[in-house]
C-alpha positions as CSV (number, residue, x, y, z in Angstrom):
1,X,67.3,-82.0,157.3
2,X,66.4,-78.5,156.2
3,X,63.0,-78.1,154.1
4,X,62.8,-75.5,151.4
5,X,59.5,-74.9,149.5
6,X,58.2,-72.6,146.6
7,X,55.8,-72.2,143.6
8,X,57.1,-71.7,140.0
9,X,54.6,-71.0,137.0
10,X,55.7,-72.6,133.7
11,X,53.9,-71.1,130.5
12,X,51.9,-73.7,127.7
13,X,52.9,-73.4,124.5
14,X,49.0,-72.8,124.3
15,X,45.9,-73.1,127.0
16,X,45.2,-76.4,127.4
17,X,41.5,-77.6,127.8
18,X,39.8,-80.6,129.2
19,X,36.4,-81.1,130.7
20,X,35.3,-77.9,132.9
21,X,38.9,-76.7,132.9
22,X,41.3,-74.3,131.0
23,X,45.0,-73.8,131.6
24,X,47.3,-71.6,130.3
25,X,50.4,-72.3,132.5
26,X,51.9,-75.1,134.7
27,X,51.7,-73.9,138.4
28,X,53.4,-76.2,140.4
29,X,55.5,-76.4,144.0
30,X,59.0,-77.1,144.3
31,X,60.4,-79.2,147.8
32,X,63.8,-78.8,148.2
33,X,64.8,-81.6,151.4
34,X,68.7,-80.7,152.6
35,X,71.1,-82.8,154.4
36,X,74.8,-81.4,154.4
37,X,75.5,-81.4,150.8
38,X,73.0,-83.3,149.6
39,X,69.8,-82.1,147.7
40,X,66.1,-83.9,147.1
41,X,63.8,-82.5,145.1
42,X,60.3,-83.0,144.3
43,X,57.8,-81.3,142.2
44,X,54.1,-81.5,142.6
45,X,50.8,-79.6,141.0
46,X,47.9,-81.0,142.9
47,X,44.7,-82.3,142.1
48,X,42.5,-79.6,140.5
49,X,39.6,-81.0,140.5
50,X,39.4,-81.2,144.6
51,X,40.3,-78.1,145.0
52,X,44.4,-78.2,145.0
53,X,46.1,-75.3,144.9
54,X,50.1,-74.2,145.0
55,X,49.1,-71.7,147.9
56,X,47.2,-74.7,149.8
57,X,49.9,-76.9,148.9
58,X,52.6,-74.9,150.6
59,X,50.1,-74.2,153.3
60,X,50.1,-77.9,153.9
61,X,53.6,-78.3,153.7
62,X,54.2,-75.2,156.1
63,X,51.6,-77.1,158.7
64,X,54.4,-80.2,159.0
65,X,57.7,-78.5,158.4
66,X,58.7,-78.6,161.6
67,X,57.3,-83.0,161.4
68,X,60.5,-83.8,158.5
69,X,62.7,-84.6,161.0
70,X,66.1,-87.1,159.6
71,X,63.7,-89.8,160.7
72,X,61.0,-89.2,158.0
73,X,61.2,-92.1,155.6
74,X,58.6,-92.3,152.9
75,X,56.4,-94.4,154.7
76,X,56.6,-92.6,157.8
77,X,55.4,-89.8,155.9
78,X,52.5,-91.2,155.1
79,X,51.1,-90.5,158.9
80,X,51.9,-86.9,158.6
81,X,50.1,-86.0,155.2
82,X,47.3,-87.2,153.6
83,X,47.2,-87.8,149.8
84,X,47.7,-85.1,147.1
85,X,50.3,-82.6,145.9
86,X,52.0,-82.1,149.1
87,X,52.9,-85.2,150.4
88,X,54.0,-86.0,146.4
89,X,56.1,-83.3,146.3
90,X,58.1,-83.9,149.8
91,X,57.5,-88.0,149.1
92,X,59.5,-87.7,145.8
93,X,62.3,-85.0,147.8
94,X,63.0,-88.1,150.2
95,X,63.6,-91.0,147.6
96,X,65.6,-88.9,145.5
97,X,67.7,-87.4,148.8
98,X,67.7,-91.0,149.8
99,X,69.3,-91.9,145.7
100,X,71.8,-88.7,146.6
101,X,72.7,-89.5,149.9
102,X,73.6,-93.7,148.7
103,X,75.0,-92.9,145.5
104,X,72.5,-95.6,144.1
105,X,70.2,-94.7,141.3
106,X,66.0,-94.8,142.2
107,X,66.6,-98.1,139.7
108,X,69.5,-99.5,141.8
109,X,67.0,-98.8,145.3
110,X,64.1,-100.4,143.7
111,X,65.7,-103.4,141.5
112,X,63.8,-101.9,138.5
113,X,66.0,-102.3,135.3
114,X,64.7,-99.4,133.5
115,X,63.3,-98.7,129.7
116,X,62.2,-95.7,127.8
117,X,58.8,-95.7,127.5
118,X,56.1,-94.4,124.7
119,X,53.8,-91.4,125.6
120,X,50.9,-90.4,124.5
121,X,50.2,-87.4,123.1
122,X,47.6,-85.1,124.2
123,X,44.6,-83.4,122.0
124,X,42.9,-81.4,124.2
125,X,39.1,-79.9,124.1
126,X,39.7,-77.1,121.2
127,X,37.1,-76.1,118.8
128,X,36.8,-79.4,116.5
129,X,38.3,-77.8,113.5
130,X,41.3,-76.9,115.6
131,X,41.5,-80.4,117.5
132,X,42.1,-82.0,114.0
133,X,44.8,-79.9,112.7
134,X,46.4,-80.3,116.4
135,X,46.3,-84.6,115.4
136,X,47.6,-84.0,112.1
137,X,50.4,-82.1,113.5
138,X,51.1,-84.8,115.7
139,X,52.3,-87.3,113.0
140,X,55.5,-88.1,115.0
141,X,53.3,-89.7,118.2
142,X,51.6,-92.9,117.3
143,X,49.2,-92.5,120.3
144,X,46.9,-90.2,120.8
145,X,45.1,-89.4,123.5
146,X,41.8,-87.0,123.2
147,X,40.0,-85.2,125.7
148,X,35.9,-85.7,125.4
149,X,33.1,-83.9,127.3
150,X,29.1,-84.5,126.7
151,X,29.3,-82.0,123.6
152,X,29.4,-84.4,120.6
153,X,32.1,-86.5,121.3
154,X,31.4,-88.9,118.1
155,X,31.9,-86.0,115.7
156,X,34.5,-84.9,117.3
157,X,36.4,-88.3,117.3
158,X,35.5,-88.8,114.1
159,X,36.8,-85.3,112.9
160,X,40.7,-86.7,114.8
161,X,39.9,-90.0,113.0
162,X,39.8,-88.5,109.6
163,X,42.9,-86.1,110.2
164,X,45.0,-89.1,111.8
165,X,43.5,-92.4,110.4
166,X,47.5,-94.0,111.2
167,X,47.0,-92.9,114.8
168,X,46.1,-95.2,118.0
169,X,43.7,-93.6,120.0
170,X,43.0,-93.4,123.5
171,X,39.8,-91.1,124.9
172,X,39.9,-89.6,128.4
173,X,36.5,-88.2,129.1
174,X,36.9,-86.8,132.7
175,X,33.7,-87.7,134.4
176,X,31.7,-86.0,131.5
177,X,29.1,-88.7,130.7
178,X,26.6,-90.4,132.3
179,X,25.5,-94.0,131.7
180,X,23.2,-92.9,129.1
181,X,26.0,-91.2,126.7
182,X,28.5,-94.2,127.4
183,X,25.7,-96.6,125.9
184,X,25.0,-94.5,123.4
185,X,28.6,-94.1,121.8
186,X,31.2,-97.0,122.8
187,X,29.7,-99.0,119.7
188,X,30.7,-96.0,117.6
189,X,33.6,-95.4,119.2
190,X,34.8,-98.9,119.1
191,X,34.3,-98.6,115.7
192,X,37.0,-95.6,115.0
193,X,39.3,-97.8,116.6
194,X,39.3,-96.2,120.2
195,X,41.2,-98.4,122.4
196,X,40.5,-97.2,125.6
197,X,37.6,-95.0,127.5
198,X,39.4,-93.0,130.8
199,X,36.9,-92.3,134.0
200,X,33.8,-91.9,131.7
201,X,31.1,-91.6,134.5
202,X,31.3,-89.1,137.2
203,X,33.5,-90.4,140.5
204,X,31.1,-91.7,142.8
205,X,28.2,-92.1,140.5
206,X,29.9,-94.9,138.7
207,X,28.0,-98.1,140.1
208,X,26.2,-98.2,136.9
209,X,29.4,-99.8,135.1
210,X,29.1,-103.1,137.2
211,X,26.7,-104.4,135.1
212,X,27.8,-102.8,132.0
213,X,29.5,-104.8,129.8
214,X,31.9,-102.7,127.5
215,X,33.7,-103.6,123.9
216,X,36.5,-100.8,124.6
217,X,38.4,-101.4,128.5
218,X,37.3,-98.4,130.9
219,X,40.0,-97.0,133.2
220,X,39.0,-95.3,136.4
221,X,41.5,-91.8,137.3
222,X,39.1,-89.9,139.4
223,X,37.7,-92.8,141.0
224,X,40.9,-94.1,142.1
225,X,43.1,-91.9,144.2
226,X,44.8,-94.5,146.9
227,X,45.7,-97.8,146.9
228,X,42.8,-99.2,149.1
229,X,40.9,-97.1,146.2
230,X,41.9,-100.7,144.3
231,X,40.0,-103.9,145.3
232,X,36.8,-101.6,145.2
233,X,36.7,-100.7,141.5
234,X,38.0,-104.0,139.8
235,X,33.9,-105.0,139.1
236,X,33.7,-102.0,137.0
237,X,36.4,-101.0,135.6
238,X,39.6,-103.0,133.3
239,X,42.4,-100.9,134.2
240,X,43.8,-97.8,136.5
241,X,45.2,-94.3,135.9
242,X,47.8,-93.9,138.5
243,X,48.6,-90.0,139.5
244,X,51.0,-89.4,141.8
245,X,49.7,-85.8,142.6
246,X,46.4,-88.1,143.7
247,X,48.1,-90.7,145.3
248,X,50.3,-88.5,147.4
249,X,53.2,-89.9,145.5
250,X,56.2,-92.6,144.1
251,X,55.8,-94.7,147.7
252,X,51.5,-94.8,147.0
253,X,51.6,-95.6,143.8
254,X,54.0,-98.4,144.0
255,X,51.6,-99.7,146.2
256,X,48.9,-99.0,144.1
257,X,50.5,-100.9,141.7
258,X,50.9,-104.2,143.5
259,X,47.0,-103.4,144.5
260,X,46.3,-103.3,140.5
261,X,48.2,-106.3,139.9
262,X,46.9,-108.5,142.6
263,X,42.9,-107.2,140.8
264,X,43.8,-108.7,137.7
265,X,43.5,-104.5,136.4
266,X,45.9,-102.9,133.7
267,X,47.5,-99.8,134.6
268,X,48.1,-96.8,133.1
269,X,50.6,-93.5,134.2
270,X,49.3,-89.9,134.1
271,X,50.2,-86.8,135.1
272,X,48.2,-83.2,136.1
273,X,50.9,-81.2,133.3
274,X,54.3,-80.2,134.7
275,X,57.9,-80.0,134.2
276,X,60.5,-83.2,134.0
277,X,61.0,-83.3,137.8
278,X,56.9,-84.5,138.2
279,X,57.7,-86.8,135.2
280,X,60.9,-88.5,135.9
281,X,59.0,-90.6,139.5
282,X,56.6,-90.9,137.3
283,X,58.6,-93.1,134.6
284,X,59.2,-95.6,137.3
285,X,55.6,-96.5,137.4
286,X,55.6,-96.7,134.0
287,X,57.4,-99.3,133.8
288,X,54.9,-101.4,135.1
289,X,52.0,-99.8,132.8
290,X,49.9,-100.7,129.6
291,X,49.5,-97.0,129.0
292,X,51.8,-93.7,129.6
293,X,50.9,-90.0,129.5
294,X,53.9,-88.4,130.0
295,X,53.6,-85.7,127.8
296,X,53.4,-82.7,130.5
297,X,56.9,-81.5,129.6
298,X,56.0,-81.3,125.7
299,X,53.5,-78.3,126.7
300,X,55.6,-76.3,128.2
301,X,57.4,-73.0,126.5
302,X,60.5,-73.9,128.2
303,X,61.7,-77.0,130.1
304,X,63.7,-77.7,133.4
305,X,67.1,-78.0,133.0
306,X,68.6,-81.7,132.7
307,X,64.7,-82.4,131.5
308,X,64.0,-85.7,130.4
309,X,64.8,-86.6,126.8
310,X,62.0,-87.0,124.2
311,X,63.0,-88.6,121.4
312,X,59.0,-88.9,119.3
313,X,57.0,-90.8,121.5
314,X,60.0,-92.3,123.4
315,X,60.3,-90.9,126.8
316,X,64.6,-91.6,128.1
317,X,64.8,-92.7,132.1
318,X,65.6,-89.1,134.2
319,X,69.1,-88.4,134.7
320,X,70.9,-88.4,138.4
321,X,71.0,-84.4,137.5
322,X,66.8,-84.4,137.2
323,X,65.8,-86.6,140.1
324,X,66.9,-90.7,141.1
């Protein structure tokens, strides 16, 4: 088996901004796993927030190469990488090399009859007045999904509200609150119809939520990288954003799923922004989830080829061309 690896940028349609972060492109690492005439691929853009980069993501994978032997299986790989965007990237290479190699589809490997599924779309932190025209434009997705910080989150839901009072809406605050601020405005936002608060409290400061009793279901992303992540959280929060970036990838987060299930917690999908090829392992958790962000590929300028197809909210299973 021959590893290939490189870093491709893919220009936003416009910068995209979220709590303590602005992006203006999609910088991501390619894996490329070869075995005669056989191709994997996998595609993976790390976990900002701890630091992830595509230079120590292809330092990581450099580290190993010489580890992916023909005897690397998913799980094997597990003991040569910890979690995050390089072990996702090479993880998702060997299931699809694996769906190559077989002639089987990642459906036909996994006995997962597969569905399109309904994104969200995201509105990210703009200037208020700008966040609003963003959610009217927006009339074709249902869902929405807006980004909060501490900076008057009630006007600016409110301000979405009015411009979309059709939508469904979904808030993803990224560890921007404290305790205080969650009292203070999940009556309100309850009221404007929010139906779900993402990883409101700061990872690792969030042992306040075990006593707090919440009218809108809280979902933990930060706070929930692994699977043994699972058992831990289910006495504060209702439901799960599963990453595969955070998890380390598809063979993780299937666990993670079973973990979620066996909690009695919901599950959503997310990703960190990128091209179809980080989607399409993605759509086979989604399958098992109450909520799906797979809008990555809408933010792009320019897609990869044989991209997933978007059809509204409606997200189409990945083609044997993309990945599976």
């Amino acid at each position: 088996m021959k590893v290939h690896f490189r870093k491709e940028s893919w220009a936003l349609k416009k910068p995209f901004r979220f709590a303590g972060h602005t992006i203006a492109a999609s910088d991501v690492v390619i894996v490329e796993l070869r075995r005669e005439d056989h191709v994997g691929r996998g595609e993976a853009t790390g976990v900002i927030y701890r630091g992830e980069t595509p230079d120590t993501i292809c330092e990581q994978i450099a580290a190993v190469v010489d580890r992916l032997t023909d005897e690397t299986t998913p799980q094997a790989l597990r003991e040569i990488l910890p979690w995050g965007g390089a072990r996702n990237a090479i993880d998702c290479a060997l299931w699809d090399l694996l769906c190559k190699e077989t002639g089987k589809t990642i459906w036909q490997v996994l006995d997962i009859a597969p569905r399109p599924v309904a994104t969200v779309n995201t509105v990210g932190l703009d200037p208020i007045a700008e966040a609003a025209v963003q959610a009217e434009s927006l009339a074709a997705f249902p869902l929405l999904k807006v980004k909060l910080d501490a900076n008057d989150p009630l006007r600016r839901l409110s301000a979405i509200r009015a411009a979309r009072p059709d939508a469904r809406i979904i808030v993803d605050a990224n560890q921007s609150w404290d305790l205080t601020l969650l009292r203070d405005v999940v009556q309100p936002l309850a009221a404007l119809g929010v139906e779900m608060i993402e990883q409101p409290l700061p990872a690792g400061r969030d042992e306040g939520l075990a006593d707090f009793v919440s009218p809108i279901p809280l979902y933990a992303d930060e706070s929930c990288f692994v699977a043994a992540d699972v058992a831990g959280l289910k006495d504060r929060y209702q439901g799960i954003n599963i990453k595969l970036d955070k998890s380390g990838g598809l063979t993780e987060a299937l666990d993670m799923v079973r973990a979620a299930k066996d909690c009695g917690l919901s599950i959503m999908v997310g990703n960190m922004i990128g091209t179809s090829l980080s989607m399409a392992p993605n759509h086979v958790i989604a399958q098992f989830c109450r909520w799906v962000d797979m809008d990555g590929p809408l933010a792009l300028v320019h897609d990869r080829e044989h991209g997933l197809f978007y059809d509204g909210p409606l997200v189409s299973p990945p083609t044997r061309e993309l990945w599976g």
